[in-house]
N, C-alpha and C positions, 0 to 999 in steps of 0.2 A: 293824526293829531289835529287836524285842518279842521277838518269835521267838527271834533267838540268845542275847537275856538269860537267854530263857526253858530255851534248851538249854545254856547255859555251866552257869546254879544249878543243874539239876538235874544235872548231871552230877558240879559239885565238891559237893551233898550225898551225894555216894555214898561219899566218904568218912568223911565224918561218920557214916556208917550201917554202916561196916564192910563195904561194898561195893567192887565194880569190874566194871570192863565188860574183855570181850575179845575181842577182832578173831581171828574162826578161820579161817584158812586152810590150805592142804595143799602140799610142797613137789614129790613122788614120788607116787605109791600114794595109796591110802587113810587114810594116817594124818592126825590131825588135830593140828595146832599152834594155840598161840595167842601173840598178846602184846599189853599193856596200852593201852590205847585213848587211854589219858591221855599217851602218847609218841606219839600217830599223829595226823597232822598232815592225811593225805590218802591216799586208795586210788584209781587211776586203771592203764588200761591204759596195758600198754609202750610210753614213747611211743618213737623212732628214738633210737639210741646211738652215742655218738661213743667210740670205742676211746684207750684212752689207751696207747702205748706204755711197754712196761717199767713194767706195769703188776703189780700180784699178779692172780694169775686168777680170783677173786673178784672183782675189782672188773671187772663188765663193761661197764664203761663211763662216760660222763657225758650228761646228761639235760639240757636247757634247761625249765625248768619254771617258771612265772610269773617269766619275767626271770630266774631265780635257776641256775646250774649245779650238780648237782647229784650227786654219785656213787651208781651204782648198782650192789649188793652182790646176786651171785645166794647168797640164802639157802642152797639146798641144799648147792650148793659149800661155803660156808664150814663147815656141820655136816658135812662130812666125807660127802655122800652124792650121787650123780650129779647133774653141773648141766642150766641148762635151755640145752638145743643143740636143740631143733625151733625151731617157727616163734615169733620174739620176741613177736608183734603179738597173740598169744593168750593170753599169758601179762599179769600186773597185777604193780605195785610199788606197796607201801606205805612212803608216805613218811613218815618221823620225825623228831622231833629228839632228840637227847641230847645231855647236856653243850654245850648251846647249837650242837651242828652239827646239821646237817640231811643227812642218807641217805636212799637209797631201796633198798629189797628187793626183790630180783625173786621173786618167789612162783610155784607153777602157777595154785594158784586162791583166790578168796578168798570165805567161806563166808556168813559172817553177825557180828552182835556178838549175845553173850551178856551180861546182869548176873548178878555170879555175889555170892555171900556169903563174905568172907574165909576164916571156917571149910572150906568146901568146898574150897581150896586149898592141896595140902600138897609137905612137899620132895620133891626126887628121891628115887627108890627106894634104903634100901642099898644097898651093895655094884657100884653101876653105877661106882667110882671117880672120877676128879677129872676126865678125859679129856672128859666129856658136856657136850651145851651147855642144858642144862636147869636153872631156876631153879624150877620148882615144874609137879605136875601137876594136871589137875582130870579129872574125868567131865563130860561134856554128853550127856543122851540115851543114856546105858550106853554111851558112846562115850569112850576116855583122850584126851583134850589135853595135849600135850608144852609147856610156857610154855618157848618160847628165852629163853634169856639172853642175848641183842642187846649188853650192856656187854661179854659175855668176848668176843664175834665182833668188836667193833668194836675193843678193845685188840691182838687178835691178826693185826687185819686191816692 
């Protein structure tokens, strides 16, 4: 039990420090996404998915996940860029909660957590207009991180 005290504090003083950690995963290609660790609840491969009819095509499906049913959102899809149609079982969802619900994202892959420093994170690029689902970018490794905006995905979902 020591243990998890010991990973809860250190993680809520990364606030206090002007801090945050981010879960980098990739949906397509090589680009790298990230989003806030302090919303992720759990990363785990695709488990089997039950299809819900009349459903939006994002939602591909429902997930039985510790007792709990769970919706699961292919990322890509909902940003507006090809879903994942190969094989599900190679693919990971990262589960979350917001606004007291709990989702799951189907990803391609998922990379690592970084702690990054507030500063290092800034807004979208001008001129990308209001249409993007991007809440702030960062570098990691002379590498751009797109931070989805998970709240506009889930209000439009």
């Amino acid at each position: 039990m020591a243990g998890v005290m010991d990973s809860v504090n250190q993680r809520t003083q990364l606030v206090g420090q002007n801090r945050l950690e981010l879960l980098l995963f990739r949906l397509n290609g090589e680009q790298l996404y990230g989003i806030n660790v302090f919303k992720v609840r759990e990363v785990l491969q695709c488990p089997n998915l039950t299809l819900l009819p009349k459903s939006s095509p994002v939602v591909r499906g429902v997930a039985n996940i510790r007792g709990a049913t769970i919706p699961i959102l292919d990322l890509a899809m909902a940003t507006g860029l090809p879903g994942q149609n190969d094989d599900m079982s190679n693919r990971f969802v990262i589960i979350t909660e917001y606004n007291t619900k709990t989702q799951g994202f189907l990803v391609h892959s998922v990379e690592r957590i970084v702690n990054m420093n507030w500063e290092e994170i800034h807004p979208p690029p001008k001129g990308t207009g209001r249409d993007h689902y991007l809440t702030a970018v960062t570098r990691v490794d002379n590498k751009l991180v797109e931070i989805i905006d998970v709240e506009k995905i889930l209000a439009e979902v």
